[in-house]
N, C-alpha and C positions, 0 to 999 in steps of 0.2 A: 484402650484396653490391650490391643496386641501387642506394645511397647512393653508393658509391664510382662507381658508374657514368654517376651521373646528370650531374656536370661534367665529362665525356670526353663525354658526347651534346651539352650545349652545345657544346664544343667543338669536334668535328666537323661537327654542323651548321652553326656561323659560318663555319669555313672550307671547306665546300661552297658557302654561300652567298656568299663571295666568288672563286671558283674558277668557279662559275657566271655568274656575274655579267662576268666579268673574255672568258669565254668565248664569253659570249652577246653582249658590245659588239665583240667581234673579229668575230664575225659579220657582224653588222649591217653593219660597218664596209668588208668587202669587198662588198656589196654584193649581187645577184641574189635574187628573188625567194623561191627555198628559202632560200639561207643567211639572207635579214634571219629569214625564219620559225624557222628553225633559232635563231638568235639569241636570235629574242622567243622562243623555249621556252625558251633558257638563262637569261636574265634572269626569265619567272617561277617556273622553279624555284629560281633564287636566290632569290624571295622565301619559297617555300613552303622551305627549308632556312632563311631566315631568322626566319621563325612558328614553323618548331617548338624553334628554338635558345630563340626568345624565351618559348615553354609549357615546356620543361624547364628553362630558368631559374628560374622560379615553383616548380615542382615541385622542383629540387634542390634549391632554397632552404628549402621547406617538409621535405624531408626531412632534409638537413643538423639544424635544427632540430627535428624529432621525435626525431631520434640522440642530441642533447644531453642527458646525464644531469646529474642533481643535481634541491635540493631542488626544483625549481621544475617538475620533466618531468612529473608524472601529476596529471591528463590530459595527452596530449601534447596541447604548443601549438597547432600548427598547426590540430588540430581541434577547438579551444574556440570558434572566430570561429562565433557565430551562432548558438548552442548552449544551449539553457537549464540552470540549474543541475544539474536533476532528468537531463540527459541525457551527466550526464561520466563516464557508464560508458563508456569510451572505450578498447579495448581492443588495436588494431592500425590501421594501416593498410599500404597498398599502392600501390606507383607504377603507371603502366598507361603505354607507351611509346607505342603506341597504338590508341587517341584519346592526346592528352596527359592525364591524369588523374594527380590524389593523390587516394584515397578513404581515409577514417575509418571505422575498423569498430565499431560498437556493440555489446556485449557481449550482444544481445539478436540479433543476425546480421542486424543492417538496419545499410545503406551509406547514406553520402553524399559527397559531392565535395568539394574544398576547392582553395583558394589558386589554379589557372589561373582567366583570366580567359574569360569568357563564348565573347567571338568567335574567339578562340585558334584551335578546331579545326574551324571550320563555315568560317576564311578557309585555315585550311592543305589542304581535303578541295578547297577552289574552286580557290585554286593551286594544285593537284596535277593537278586535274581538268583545268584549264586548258593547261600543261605538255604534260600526254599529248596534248592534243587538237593543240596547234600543233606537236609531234615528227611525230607520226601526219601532218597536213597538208601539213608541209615534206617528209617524205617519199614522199607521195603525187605531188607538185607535182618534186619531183627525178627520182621513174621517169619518170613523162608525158614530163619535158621530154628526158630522155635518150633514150626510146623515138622519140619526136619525129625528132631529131637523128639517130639509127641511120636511122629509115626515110628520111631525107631523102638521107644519102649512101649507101644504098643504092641510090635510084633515081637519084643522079648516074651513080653507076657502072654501074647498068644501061645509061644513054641512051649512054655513051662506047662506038665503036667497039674 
């Protein structure tokens, strides 16, 4: 089931991350201090939907290819990279949505990773991180400045007879 799943996550993710992307330049674009903020969230969550489209790539690609039967499947492919001959007791693996992960399951019930690349999920946790932090900001920065605004005609209206 998760094989089939795994190019419906890329694909969703690309186009979040251009819907993001697309959304966060409209921002910017009208201008004001919250909305550029608003903006720069939407553009780095385009990136962080663009990381993780680019780790489930890797990952469906490795799984598509574990699915592939005939003479050539056992061990499966995917987790022979790196692997000594003594260690192709190779008996399962599993995708992990996340973190991004493909693990190889050892017939002996010891894991290890395969096919995402390194900085994959330590840039996708940072654009995430990042995202939340400048939504959170811009919206901090939009009450203040409305609260602002309220108390100012407020006290117009008080001073008018």
């Amino acid at each position: 089931m998760s094989v089939l799943l795994c190019p419906l996550a890329v694909l969703v993710a690309a186009v979040s991350g251009v819907v993001f992307l697309g959304r966060g330049l409209a921002c910017v674009w009208r201008g004001g201090l919250a909305r550029s903020l608003r903006g720069l969230a939407y553009v780095v969550a385009a990136g962080a939907a663009v990381m993780y489209a680019w780790g489930m790539l890797y990952v469906a690609g490795a799984a598509l290819e574990a699915e592939d039967g005939g003479a050539d499947s056992s061990p499966i492919r995917p987790c022979r990279t790196g692997v000594q001959e003594r260690d192709y007791w190779i008996d399962d693996y599993h995708v992990w949505w996340v973190p991004v992960r493909f693990v190889c399951h050892r017939s002996d019930g010891t894991t290890y990773d395969r096919e995402v690349p390194g900085y994959v999920n330590p840039a996708l946790a940072g654009l995430t991180v990042g995202a939340v932090a400048l939504a959170v900001y811009a919206r901090f920065i939009s009450s203040r400045s409305s609260r602002s605004v309220s108390a100012r005609s407020a006290d117009e209206r008080a001073r008018r007879p």
